[in-house]
N, C-alpha and C positions, 0 to 999 in steps of 0.2 A: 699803306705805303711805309715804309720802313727808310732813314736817314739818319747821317751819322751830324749830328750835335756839332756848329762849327765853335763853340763856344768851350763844351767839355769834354769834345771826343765821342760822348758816347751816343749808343744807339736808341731812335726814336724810335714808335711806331706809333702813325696816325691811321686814324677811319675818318678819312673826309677832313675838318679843319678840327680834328679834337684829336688832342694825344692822348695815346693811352698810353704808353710806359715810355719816360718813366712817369709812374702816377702825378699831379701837380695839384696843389691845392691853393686857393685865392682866401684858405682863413688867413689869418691874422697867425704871424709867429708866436709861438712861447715868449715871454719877457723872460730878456738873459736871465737874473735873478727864479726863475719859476724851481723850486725845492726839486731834486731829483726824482724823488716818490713819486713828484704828482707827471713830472716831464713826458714820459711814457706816454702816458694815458691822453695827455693832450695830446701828442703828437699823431698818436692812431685816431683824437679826432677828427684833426687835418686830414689825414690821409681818408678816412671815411667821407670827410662833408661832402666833396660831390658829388657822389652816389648816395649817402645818406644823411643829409642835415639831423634826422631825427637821431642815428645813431649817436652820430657829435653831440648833439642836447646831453643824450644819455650818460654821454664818456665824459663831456664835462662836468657832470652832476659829480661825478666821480674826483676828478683833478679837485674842486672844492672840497667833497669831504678829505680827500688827502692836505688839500691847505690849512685846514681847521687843524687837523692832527699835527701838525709841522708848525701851528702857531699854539701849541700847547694842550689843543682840546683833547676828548677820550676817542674820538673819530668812530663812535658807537651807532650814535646819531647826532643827524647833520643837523637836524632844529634845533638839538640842545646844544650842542655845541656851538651853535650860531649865536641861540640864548645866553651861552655863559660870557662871548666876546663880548657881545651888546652887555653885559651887567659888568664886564671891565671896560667899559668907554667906550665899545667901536662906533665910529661914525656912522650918522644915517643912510650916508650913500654908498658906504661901504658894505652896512648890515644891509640895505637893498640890494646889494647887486649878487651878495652871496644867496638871499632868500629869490631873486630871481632867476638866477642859474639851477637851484635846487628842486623851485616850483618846475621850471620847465623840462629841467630833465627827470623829474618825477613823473609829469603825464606824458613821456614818451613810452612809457613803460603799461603805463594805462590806458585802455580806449575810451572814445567819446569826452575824452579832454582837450586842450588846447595841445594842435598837432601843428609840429613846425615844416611838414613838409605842404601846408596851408600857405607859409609864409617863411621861405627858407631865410629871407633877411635875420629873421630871431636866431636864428642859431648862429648868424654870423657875429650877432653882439654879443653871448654867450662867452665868445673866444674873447672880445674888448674886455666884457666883463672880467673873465675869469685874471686878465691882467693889469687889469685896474685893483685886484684886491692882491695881487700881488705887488706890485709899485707902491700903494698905500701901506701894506702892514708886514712887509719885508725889504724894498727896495732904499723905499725914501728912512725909514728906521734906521738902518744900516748908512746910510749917506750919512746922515745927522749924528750919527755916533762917531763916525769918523774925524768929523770935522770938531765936535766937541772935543776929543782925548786929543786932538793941535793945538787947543787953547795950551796956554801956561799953565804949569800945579798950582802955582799960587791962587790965578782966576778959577779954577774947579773949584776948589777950597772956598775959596768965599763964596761962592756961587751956592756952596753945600749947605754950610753955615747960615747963611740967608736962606736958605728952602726950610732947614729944618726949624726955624724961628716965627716962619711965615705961617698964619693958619692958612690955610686952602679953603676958601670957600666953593659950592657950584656953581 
């Protein structure tokens, strides 16, 4: 059946109670913040999950190695480059959700490993995941810096002075 969209004009077409164009996806959007590099790539995961959770696994293994690249790594490999953020401070649940987007879209690629069209839910946290590391170590950075360079110069300044006096322990 075919119907024109009272919403945006445009044309539907269903088979029974599922549209098929225009395509529709129930992942999870992009986080405004998500680097352009990696945007793409999620975005064809969305449009794949319905028809293929396992694809999206795959594509967002991808959007990760592109965020690693985008936060400084050599985007060579995704384990060392995961390795080198964890040896600059990343958080544990941060360093997890990247090593579990990585693992899972690594055995889509593989058989006889953990297959997410077993359990399409996974790949729908995949999409959470991949924007939870993006809000962590792009979003909320960028807020915080904003709001830092409103303080007064005089308060940076001292603030500076006091850092560089201060030993840092772990």
């Amino acid at each position: 059946m075919m119907n024109q969209c009272a919403h945006c004009n445009q044309l539907c077409i269903w088979l029974g109670a599922t549209m098929l164009f225009p395509a529709v996806s129930n992942a999870p959007l992009p986080h405004p913040e998500i680097p352009e590099s990696a945007k793409l790539d999620y975005e064809e995961a969305r449009k794949v999950f319905r028809d293929s959770p396992r694809s999206s696994a795959a594509l967002l293994r991808l959007v990760i190695q592109k965020l690693c690249k985008a936060l400084g790594q050599k985007g060579d490999n995704l384990n060392a480059d995961i390795g080198e953020l964890v040896k600059a401070g990343l958080p544990v649940q941060v360093q997890r959700s990247l090593d579990i987007v990585r693992v899972v879209g690594n055995n889509q690629v593989h058989p006889g490993t953990l297959d997410v069209r077993d359990d399409p839910t996974i790949a729908t946290s995949l999409f959470e995941l991949s924007n939870v590391i993006v809000e962590d170590r792009i979003s909320r950075p960028k807020q915080i810096e904003e709001l830092y360079l409103k303080l007064p110069e005089k308060s940076r300044k001292a603030i500076e002075e006091r850092d560089k006096t201060t030993t840092k322990t772990p």
